[in-house]
MARLUM-363036 format. One line per 3 residues: number of its first residue (from 1); their letters; for each residue x, y, z of C-alpha. Coordinates in Angstrom, 3 decimals. Layout:
<nodes>
NUM) A) X Y Z | ...
</nodes>
This chain:
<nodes>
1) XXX) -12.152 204.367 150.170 | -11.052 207.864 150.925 | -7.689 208.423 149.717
4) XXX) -5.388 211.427 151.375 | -5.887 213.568 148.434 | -9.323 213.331 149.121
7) XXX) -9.067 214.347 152.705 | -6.632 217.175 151.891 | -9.273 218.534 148.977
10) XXX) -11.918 218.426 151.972 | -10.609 220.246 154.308 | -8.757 222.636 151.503
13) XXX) -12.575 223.328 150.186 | -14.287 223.965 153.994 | -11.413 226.346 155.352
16) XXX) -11.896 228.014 151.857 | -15.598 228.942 152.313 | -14.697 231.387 155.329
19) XXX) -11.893 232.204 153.486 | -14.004 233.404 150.182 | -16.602 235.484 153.084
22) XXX) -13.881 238.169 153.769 | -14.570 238.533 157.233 | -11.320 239.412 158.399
25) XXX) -10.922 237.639 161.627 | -12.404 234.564 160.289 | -9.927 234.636 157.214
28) XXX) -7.178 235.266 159.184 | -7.782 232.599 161.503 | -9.297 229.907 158.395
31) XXX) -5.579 230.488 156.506 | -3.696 229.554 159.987 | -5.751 226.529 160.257
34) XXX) -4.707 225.682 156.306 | -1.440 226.206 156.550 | -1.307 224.361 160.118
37) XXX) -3.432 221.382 158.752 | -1.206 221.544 155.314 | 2.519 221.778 156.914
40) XXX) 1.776 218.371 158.200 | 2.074 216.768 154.874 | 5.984 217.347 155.073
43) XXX) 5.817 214.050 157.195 | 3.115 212.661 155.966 | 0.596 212.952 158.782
46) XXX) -2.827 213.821 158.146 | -5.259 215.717 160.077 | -8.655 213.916 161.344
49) XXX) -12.252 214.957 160.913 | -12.635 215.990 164.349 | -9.937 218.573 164.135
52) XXX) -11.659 220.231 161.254 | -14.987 220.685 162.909 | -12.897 222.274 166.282
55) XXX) -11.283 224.478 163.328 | -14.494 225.501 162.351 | -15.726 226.330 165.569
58) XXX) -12.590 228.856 166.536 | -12.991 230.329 163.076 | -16.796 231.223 164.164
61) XXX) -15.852 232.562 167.504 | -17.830 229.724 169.520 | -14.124 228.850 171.194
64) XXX) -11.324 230.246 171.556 | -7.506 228.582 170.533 | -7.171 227.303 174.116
67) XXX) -10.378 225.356 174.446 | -9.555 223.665 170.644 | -6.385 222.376 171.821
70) XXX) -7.838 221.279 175.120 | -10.604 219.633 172.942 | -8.006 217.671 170.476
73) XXX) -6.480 216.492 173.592 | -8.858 215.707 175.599 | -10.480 213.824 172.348
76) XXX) -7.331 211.871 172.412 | -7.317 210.955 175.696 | -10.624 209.726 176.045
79) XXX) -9.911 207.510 172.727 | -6.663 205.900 174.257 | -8.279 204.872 177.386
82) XXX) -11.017 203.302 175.280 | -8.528 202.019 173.082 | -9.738 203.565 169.901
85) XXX) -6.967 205.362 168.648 | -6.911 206.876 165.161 | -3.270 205.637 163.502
88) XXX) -1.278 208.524 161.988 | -3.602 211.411 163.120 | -2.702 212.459 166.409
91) XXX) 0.384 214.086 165.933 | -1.196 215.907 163.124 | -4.007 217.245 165.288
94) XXX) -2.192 218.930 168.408 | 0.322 220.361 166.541 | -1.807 221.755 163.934
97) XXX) -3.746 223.619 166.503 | -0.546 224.575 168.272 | 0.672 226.252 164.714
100) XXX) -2.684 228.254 164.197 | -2.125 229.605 167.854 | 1.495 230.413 167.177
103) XXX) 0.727 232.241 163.716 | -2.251 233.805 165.323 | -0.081 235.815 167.458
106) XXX) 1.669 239.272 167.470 | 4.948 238.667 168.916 | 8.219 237.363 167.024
109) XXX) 11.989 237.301 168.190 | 14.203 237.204 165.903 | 16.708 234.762 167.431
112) XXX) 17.656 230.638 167.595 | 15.645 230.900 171.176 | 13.086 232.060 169.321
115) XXX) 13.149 229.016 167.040 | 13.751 226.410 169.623 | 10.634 228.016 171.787
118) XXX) 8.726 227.578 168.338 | 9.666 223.905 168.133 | 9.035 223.373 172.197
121) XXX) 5.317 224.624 171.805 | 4.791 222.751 168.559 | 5.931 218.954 169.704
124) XXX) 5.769 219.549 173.611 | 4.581 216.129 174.978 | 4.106 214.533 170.681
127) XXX) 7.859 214.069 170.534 | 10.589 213.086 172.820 | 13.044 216.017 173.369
130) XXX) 10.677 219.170 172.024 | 12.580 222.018 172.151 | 15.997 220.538 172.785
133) XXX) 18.761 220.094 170.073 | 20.176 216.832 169.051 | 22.581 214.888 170.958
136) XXX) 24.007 212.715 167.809 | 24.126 213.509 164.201 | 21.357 212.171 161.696
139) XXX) 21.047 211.237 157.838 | 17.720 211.305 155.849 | 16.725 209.282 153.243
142) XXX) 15.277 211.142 150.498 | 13.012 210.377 147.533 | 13.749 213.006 145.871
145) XXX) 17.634 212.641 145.914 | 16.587 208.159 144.819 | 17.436 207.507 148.645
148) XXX) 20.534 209.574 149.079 | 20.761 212.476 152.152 | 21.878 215.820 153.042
151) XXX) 24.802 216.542 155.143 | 23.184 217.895 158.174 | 25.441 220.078 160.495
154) XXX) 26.878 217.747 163.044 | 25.619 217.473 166.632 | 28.536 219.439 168.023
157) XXX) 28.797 221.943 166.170 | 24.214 222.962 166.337 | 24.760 225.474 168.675
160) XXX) 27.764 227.436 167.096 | 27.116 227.258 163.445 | 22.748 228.743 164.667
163) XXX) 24.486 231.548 166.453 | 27.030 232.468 163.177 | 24.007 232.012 160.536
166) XXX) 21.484 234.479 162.785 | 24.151 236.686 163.401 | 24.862 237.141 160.178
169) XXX) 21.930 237.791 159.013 | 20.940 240.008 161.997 | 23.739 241.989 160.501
172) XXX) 22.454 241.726 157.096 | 20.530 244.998 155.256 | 18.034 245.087 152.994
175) XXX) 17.790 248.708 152.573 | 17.623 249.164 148.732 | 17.018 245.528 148.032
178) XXX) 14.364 245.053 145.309 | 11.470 242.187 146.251 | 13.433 240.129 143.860
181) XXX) 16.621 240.500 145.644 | 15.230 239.632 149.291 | 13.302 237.317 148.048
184) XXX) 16.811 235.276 146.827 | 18.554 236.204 150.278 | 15.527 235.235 152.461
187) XXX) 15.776 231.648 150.041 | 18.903 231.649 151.237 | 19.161 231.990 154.639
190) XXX) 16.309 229.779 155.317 | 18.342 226.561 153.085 | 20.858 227.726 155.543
193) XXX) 19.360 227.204 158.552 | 17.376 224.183 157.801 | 20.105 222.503 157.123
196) XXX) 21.362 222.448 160.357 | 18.100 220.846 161.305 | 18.811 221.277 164.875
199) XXX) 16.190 218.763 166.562 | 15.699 215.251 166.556 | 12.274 215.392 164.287
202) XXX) 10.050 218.612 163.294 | 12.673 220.654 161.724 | 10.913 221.401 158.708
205) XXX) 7.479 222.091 160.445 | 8.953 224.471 163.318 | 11.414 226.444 160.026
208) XXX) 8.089 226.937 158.472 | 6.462 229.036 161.135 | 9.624 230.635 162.203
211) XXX) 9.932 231.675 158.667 | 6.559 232.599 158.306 | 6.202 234.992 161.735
214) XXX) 9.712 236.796 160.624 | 8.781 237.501 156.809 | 5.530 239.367 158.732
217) XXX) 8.287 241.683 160.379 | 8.643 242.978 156.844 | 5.540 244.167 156.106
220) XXX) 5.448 241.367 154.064 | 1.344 240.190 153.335 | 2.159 236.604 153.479
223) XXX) 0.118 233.882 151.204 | -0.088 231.136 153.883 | -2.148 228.892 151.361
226) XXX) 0.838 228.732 149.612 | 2.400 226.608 152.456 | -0.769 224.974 153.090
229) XXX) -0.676 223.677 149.477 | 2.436 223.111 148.643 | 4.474 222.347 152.056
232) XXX) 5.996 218.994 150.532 | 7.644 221.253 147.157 | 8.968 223.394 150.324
235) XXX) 10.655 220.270 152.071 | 11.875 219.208 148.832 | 13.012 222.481 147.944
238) XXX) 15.353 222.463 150.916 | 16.674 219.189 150.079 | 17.957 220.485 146.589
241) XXX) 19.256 223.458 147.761 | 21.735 221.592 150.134 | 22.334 218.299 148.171
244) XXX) 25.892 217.895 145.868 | 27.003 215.027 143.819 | 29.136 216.489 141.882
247) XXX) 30.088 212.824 139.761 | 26.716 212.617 138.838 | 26.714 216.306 137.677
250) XXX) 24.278 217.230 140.694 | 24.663 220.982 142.285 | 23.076 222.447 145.052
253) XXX) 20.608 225.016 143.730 | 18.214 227.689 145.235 | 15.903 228.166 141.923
256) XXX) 13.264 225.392 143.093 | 13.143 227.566 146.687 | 13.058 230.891 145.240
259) XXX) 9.886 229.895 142.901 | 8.874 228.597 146.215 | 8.902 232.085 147.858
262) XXX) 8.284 233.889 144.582 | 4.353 232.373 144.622 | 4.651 233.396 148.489
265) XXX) 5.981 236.701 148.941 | 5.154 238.318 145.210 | 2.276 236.656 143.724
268) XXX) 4.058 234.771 141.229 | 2.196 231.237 139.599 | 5.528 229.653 139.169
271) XXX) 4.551 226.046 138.706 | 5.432 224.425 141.839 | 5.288 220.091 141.307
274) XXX) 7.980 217.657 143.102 | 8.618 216.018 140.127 | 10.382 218.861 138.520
277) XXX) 12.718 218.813 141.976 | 13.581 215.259 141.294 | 17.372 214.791 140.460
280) XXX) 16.706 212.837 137.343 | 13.787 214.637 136.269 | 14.385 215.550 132.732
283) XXX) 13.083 218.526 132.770 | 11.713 220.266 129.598 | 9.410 222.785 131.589
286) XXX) 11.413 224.101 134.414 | 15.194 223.524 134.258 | 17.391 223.677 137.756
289) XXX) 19.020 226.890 136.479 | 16.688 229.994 134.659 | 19.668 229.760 131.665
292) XXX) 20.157 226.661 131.899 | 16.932 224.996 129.186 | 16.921 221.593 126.974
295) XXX) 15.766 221.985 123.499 | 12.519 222.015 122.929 | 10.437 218.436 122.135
298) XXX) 7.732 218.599 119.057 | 4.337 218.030 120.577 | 3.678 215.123 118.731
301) XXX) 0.654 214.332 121.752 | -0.889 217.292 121.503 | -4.687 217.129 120.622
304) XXX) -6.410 219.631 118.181 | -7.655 221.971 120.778 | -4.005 222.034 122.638
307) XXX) -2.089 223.051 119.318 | -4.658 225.876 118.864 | -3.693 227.179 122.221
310) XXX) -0.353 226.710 121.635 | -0.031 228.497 117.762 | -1.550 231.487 119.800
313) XXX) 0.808 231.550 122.521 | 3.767 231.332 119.918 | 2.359 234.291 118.051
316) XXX) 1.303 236.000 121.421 | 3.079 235.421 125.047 | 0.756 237.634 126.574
319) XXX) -2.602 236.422 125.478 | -4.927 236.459 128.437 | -7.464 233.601 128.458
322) XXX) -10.123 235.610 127.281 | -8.158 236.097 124.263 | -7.368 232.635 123.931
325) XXX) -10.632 231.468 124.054 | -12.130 234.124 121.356 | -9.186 233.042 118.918
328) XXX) -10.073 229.086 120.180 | -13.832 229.147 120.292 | -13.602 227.538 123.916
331) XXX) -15.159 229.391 127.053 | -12.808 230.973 129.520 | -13.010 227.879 131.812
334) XXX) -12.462 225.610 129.172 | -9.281 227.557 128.736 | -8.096 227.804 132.340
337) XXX) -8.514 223.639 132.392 | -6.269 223.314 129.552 | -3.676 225.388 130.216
340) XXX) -3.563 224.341 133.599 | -3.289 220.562 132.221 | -0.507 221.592 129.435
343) XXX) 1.402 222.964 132.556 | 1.432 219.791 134.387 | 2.415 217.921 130.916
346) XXX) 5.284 220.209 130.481 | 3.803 222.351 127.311 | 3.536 225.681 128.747
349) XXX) 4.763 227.372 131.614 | 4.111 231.038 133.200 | 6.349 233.442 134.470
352) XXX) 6.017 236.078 136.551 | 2.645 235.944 137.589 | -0.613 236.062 136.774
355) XXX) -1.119 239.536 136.238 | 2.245 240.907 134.172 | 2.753 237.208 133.408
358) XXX) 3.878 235.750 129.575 | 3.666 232.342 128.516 | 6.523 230.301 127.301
361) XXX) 6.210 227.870 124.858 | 8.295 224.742 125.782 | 7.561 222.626 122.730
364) XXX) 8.103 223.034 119.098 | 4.403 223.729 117.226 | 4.159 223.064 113.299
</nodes>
């Protein structure tokens, strides 16, 4: 049986092979195509084998974007009428080839028109009312919040509350901002406007690409794999940052967002798993506020080889893993599997990056 993480890992690995050649047509088009193929995990759609060999084919310059999406379609339509349909993939194929065309191109508005067009194109003819805000106001059950939603904007008040939040930052400067500091504002205005989620379905997808086409008009080189990869953290990210319960000692917070962006915009490796997002996630590794850190646990489950890594990360934050594994006795690889393991168990985390990055020790080490 082929589970979705295997299907993701497939067509992760064959849009990373043109990706890897360094052409740059082909990897500009191969990382639309991820990040298309991966945004469609934020509603848990997934993509169908077809649609990756038609992705291959526009990446190699045998079609164009037009003839892929009037491939997809036509694929469709010839299935229905035969009554083979493929549950749950659909969707997932049209607009995924709708988002590669839209980040493929060289024009951006900055505007809520701009936005709605962006939804319009995505869902035209996949979702009743594409391109139209909502007529009635909406709640969201959410996993991460155990079942509880966000207070959208209501229906009435779409319109008026787009038109103050553009404005406003229309107005907004970021002359003699640091990356840091945009980075926080541009985390902040888009928790703003998804929240208003202005259309029936698709919010999150159509914010994504909206996003992703205005952060361009800053000269900013965008990593699109980190969307493709990690588009559910994003979603959840949002959630957070416009969730309160303040009886259960819940705040809304930007920090899950901003690592978000931080991997996007500056090359950070800020570990980016839902889990952490979770409001009762206990979180040793990566609390909901940078001051804000429980006391370390001993690491009474560490094995042999773990505790060496971790003695030299105590002694040394900024051990590389070529270090590590001379003072270990591992090879480099070994090394990079570990510490990528003793991330996910909450042992170790990295900030700021790979390259000026240090390593925090999160447990206590005899």
């Amino acid at each position: 049986m082929i589970t979705k993480s295997d299907s993701n890992e497939k067509w992760q690995a064959s849009l990373e092979e043109y990706i890897r050649q360094g052409e740059p047509e082909k990897t500009e088009k191969s990382t639309a195509w991820k990040t298309a193929i991966g945004l469609q995990d934020v509603d848990g759609l997934k993509t169908s084998d077809y649609l990756l060999e038609t992705a291959k084919e526009h990446i190699e310059g045998k079609i164009d974007i037009k003839t892929a999406q009037k491939r997809i379609q036509s694929y469709y339509d010839e299935r229905k009428t035969r009554t083979e349909t493929e549950e749950g993939t659909e969707e997932a194929d049209i607009v995924s080839a709708r988002i590669a065309e839209i980040l493929g191109e060289k024009t951006f508005q900055f505007s809520p028109a701009e936005w709605k067009t962006i939804h319009l194109r995505l869902f035209k003819g996949v979702l009743p009312h594409a391109g139209d805000y909502r007529s009635y106001n909406i709640t969201k059950n959410e996993w991460v919040l155990n079942g509880e939603t966000v207070l959208y904007a209501s229906a009435d008040s779409i319109q008026a509350t787009l038109d103050y939040d553009f404005g406003k930052e229309k107005g907004f400067s970021y002359e003699g901002l640091s990356t840091e500091e945009a980075v926080r504002h541009i985390s902040k205005f888009t928790s703003g406007i998804w929240q208003i989620h202005p259309f029936c379905e698709g919010n999150t997808r159509s914010t994504a690409v909206f996003i992703i086409k205005y952060l361009k008009t800053f000269g900013f080189q965008v990593n699109n794999e980190i969307f493709a990869e990690n588009s559910w953290y994003f979603r959840n990210a949002l959630v957070r940052a416009n969730y309160n319960d303040l009886a259960k000692g819940i705040t809304a917070t930007n920090v899950f967002l901003e690592r978000f962006f931080e991997n996007l915009l500056m090359g950070y490796n800020n570990n980016l798993k839902n889990r952490y997002i979770h409001v009762d996630y206990k979180n040793n590794s990566q609390s909901a506020t940078q001051s804000a850190k429980m006391k370390a646990l001993k690491c009474n489950n560490c094995t042999l080889e773990e505790l060496a890594i971790l003695r030299v990360l105590k002694k040394d934050p900024s051990a590389t893993q070529k270090e590590l594994a001379n003072v270990v006795g591992k090879s480099e690889r070994t090394i990079k599997t570990r510490t990528v393991e003793m991330q996910e168990k909450g042992f170790i985390q990295r900030e700021n990056g790979k390259r000026n990055g240090r390593w925090e020790v999160l447990v206590e080490v005899e």
